[in-house]
MILO-167810 format. One record per residue: residue in one letter; x, y, z of N, C-alpha, C in turn. Coordinates in steps of 0.1 Angstrom, whole numbers, plus 2048, in hexadecimal, padded with zeros to 3 digits. Atoms other than C-alpha are relative to their C-alpha. Layout:
N
AXYZXYZXYZ
...
END
This chain:
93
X7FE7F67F569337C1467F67FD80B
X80A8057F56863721697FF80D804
X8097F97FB66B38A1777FD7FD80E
X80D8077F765C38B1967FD810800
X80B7F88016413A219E7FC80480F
X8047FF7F36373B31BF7EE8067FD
X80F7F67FB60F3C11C580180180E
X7FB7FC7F161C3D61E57F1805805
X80A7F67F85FB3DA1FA804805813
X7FF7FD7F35F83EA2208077F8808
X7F88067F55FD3CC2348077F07F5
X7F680180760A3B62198018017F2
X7FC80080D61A3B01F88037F17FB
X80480F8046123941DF80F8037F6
X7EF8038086343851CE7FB7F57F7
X7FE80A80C6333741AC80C8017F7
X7EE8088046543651997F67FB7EE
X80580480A65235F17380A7F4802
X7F580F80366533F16380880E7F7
X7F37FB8056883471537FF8077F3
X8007FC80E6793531317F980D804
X80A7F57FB6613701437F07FF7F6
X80F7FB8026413631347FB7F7808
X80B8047F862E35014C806801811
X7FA7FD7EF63135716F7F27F980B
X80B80B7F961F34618E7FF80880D
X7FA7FA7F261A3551B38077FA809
X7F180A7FC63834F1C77FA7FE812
X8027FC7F162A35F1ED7FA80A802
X8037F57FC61C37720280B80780C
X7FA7FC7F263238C2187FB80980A
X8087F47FB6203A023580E80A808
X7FB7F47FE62E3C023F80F8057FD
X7F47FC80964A3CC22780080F805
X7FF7F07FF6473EE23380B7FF80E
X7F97FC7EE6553E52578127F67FB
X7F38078056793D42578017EC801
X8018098006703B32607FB7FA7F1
X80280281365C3AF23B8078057FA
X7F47FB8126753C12268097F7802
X7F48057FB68D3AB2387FC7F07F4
X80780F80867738C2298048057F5
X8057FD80F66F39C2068117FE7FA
X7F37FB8066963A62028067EC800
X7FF80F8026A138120A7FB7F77F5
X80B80680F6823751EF8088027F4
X7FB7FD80D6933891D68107FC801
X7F67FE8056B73831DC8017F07FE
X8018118086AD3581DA7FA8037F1
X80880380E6973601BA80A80A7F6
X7F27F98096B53791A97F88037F5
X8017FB8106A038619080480D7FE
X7FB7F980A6A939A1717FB810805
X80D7F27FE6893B31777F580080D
X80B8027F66743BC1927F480B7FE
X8107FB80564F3CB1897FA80180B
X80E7FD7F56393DA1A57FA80A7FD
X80F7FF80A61A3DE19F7F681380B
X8087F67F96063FF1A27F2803801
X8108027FD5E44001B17F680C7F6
X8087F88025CB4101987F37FC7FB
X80C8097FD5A740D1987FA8017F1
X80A80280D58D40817A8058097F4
X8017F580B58D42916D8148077FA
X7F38008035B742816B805808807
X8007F87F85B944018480C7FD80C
X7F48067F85DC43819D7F5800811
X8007FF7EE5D142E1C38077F7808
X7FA8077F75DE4201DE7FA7F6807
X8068107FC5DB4021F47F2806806
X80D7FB7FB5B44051FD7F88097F9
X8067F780A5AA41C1E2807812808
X7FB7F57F75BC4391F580A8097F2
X7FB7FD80B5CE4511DC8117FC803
X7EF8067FA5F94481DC80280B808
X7F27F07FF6124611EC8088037F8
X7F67FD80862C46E1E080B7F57F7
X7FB81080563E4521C98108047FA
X7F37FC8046664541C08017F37F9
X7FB80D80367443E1A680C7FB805
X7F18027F869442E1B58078007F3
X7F77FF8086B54321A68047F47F3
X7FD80B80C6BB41D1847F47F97FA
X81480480869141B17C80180A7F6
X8077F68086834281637F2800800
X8137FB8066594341608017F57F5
X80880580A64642014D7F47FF7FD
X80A7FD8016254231457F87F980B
X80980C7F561C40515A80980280D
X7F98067F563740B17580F8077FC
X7F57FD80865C4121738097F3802
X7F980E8036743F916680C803800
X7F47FF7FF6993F216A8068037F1
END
């Protein structure tokens, strides 16, 4: 099952891609500003060449396991999108 993996910070987000089996994975890119439409425009393109199975993004939390946001800032409000599920680590398809 191919993976890839986003860590979405402020200004940007790191992209890693597993191999076809989902155990080793390597980093693929950086994309800067996925928030505005110009970077989601990238990121969305990234993912529809890399067609993976699962997509994993990653949630910022610090030492003490505690959830924060980019910068140590606490998150906002967080919605899972339609067809995720929660997971302890994240929510998964």
């Amino acid at each position: 099952m191919r993976v890839v993996a986003l860590d979405h910070g402020a200004v940007r987000t790191g992209v890693a891609v597993s191999d076809p089996t989902g155990t080793l994975a390597r980093p693929l890119t950086v994309v800067a500003n996925v928030d505005r439409d110009a970077g989601f425009a990238v990121l969305l393109k990234l993912l529809e060449d890399e067609a993976p199975e699962r997509i994993v993004v990653g949630l910022p939390v610090s030492l003490d396991g505690a959830e924060r946001g980019p910068g140590g800032a606490r998150p906002g409000v967080r919605e899972t999108p339609g067809g995720c599920r929660r997971h302890p680590r994240g929510a998964l398809r």
